[in-house]
N, C-alpha and C positions, 0 to 999 in steps of 0.2 A: 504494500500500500504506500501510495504517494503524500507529503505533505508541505506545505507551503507555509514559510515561517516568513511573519513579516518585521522585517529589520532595515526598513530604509528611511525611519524615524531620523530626524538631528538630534534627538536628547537634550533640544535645549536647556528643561527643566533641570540636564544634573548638568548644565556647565560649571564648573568649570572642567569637572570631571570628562565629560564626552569632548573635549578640545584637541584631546591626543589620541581618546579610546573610544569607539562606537559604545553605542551603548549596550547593545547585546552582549559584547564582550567583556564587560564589567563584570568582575567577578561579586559571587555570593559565597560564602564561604571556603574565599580560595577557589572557589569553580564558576567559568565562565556561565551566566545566564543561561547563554545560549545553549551552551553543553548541555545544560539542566533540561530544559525544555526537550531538545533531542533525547534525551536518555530517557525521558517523560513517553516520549513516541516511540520511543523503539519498543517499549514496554506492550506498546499497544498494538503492535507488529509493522510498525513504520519500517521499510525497510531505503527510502532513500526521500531527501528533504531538498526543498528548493530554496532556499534564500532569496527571497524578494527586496531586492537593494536598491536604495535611491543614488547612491555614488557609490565611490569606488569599492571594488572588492577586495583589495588588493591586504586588508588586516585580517577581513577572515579565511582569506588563502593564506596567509601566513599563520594563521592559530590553526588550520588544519589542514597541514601542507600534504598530506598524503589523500587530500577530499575526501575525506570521512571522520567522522567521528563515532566513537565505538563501534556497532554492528550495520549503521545506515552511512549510505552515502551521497553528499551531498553535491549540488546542483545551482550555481551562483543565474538570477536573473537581475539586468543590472537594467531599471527602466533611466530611457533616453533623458525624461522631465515625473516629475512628479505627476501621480497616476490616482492619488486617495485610495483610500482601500480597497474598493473593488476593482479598481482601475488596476492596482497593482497586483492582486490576488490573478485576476484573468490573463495579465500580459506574464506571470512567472508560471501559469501553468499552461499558456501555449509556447513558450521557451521548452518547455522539460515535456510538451507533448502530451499531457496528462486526459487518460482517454477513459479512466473511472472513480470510482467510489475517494474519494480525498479530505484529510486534515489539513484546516486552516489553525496556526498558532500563532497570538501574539508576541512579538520578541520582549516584550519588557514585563511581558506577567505570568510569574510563577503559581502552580495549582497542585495541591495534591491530588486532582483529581487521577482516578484511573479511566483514561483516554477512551479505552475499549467497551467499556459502560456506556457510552454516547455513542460509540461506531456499531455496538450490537443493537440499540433501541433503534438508529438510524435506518438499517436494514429491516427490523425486523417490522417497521411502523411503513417504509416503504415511502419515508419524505426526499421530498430535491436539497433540501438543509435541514441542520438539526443542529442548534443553540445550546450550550452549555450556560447555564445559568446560576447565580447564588444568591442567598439570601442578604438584604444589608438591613441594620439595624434603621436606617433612615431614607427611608425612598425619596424624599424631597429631593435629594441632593444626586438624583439618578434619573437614565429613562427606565421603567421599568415595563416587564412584559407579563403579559397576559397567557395565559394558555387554560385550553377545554382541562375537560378528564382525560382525551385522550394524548394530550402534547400536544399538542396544534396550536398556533400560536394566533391569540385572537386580533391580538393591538400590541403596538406599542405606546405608552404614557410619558412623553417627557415630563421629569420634574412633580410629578403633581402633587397637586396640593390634597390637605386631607380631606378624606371623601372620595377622591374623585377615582380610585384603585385601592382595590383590596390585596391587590398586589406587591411582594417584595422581594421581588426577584430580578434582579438586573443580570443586564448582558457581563460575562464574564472571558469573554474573548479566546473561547474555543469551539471550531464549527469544522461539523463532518456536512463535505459538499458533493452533490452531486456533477459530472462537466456539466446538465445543462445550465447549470450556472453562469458558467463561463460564457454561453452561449448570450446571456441577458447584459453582456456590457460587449459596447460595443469598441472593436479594434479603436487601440490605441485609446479610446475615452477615458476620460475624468471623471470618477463616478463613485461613490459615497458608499459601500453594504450597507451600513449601516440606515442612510436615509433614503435611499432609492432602491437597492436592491431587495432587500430583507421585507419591505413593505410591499413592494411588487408580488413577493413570496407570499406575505400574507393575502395579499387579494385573489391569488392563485390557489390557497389551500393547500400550500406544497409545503410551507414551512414549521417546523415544530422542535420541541425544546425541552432539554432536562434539566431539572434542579437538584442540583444536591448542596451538603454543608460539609465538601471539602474547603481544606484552606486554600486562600485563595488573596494575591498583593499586585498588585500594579506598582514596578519596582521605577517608575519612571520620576518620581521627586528626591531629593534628598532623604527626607523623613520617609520614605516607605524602602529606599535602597537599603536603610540601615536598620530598619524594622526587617526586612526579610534577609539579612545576617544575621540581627538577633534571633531571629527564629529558629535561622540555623544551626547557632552555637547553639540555642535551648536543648534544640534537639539531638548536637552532640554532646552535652551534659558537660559543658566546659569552652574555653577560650580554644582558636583553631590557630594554630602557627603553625608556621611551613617549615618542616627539617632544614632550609638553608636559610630562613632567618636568623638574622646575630643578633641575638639578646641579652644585655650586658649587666653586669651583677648588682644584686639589689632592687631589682626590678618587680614593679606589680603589673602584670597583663590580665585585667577582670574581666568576661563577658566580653572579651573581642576578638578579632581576626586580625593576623599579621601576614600576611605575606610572601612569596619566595623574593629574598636577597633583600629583604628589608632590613633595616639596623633599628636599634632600640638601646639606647646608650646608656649607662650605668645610671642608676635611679629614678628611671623615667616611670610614671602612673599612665596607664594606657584602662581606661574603662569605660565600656559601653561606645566600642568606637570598630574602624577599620582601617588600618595601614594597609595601602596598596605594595604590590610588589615593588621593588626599589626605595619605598619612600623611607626617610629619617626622621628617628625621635631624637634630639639632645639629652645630654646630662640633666638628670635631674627635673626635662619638662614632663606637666601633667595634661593629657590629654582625655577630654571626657564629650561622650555625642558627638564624636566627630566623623569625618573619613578624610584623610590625609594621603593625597600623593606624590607631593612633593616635599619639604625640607620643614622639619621645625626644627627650631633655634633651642639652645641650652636654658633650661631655668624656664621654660613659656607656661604659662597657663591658657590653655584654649577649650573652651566649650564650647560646642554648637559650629562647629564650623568646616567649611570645604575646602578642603585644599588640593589644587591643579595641581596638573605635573612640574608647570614651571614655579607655583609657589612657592613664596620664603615666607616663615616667620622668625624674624630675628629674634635675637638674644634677649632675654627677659620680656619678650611682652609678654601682657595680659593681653585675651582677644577673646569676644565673643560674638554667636552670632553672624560671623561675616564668610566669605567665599574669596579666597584669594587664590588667583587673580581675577578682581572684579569682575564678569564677564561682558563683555558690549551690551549695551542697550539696559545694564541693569539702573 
């Protein structure tokens, strides 16, 4: 089975982080997203993935220089301009020729769900699409979808207000597609799943939807990058370092992830944070809520804060709060 991972997002939200690194490639526990998600699908008998890219390919050919990752092998489509979702979904899976039953995954949102739950009800209900869906505590702040008894997916609600849906189950950005899909956007078009296609589905009676309460993060803000690390360490029962990080004596690393070839300088507090591969702690600085890929300075106090690859935080500051290097337009 074919699947189509969409990764040609800018990531502006984690700039300054995405300035060096796609965001896909971002790790979560020391492991790339993207990995995550594939090893997610292969689980579910994926045996080869397209990457649907808005620019260059040329980081994720280098993270898996052999095209593959684990047991699937992967398939770069690099659209000419920006295509919006479905735009992009349809033009990576006429690149890769895709001629049945397929997974759409989003690159920046991690799920425990088990994939193959969604691609069995998909067959067995006999829909052109089939929505993965989750619960949220506040529908206001979502569209949320509607479906019979049988999955069938009645409406979609943006936002609504109370009353207006009994509904609370939002799109949760994984979908078994049938090609005629592919068939409903047309070459080369600009075209929205979400607000043209998926609604077209609903007038057609084609589209239908599972809910479950696997876990479930959109890793695309700061604050949820470093909620689904913390989630990771939870669920490794401890801080996650990399065998080639140098960690220097006296050291506290609480509930975080360090790195391959990171440094962590003698007395440094690292908690509730993520040092990226390469990045530096100084002597003595305490780092807390962070994610750090570039340099902290000796003696710093930082909380809350992002740091780029090119980042410095010099020597003794206190800093909170901020993202260095500023990103444009902030």
């Amino acid at each position: 089975m074919d699947a189509v991972i969409l990764v040609g997002g800018f990531g502006t939200r984690l700039r300054p982080l995405t300035l060096s690194v796609p965001k896909p490639l971002l790790p979560v526990g020391n492991v790339p997203i993207v990995e995550r998600i594939i090893a997610s699908l292969e689980r579910a008998g994926v045996t080869r993935a397209v990457l649907a890219l808005g620019f260059k390919p040329e980081p994720f050919i280098a993270a898996f220089p052999d095209g593959r990752c684990g047991g699937v092998a992967l398939d770069y489509a690099v659209e000419p301009e920006p295509l919006d979702t479905a735009g992009a979904i349809a033009f990576a899976a006429r690149h890769a020729r895709i001629s049945s039953t397929f997974v759409v995954a989003n690159g920046d949102i991690l799920t425990s769900l088990d994939v193959s739950r969604i691609v069995d009800f998909h067959r067995e209900s006999g829909a052109e699409g089939t929505l993965h869906l989750v619960p949220v505590d506040d529908p206001s702040q979502f569209g949320v979808v509607e479906t019979d008894p049988s999955g069938r997916v009645r409406r979609f609600v943006e936002k609504p207000a109370p009353g207006q849906s009994t509904s609370r189950n939002v799109n949760a950005g994984t979908y078994v597609l049938e090609p005629s899909v592919i068939d409903r956007v047309p070459l080369g078009g600009k075209v929205s799943i979400e607000r043209v296609v998926f609604p077209a589905m609903v007038e057609s009676a084609s589209l239908f939807a599972v809910a479950t309460d696997d876990a479930w993060i959109d890793t695309g803000r700061p604050e949820t990058f470093l909620a689904a690390n913390l989630a990771t360490i939870d669920a490794a029962g401890g801080s996650i370092i990399d065998p080639s990080a140098r960690v220097g004596t006296g050291c506290l690393i609480e509930r975080s992830v360090v790195g391959a070839g990171a440094t962590v300088d003698a007395g440094a507090r690292i908690t509730g944070s993520v040092v990226f591969p390469g990045a530096s702690i100084g002597v003595g600085a305490s780092v807390d809520a962070s994610l750090i890929m570039g340099r902290v300075g000796d003696r710093v106090v930082a909380v809350d804060v992002v740091v780029g690859e090119d980042g410095v935080i010099d020597d003794g500051a206190r800093i909170s709060g901020a993202k260095i290097p500023v990103p444009e337009g902030s």
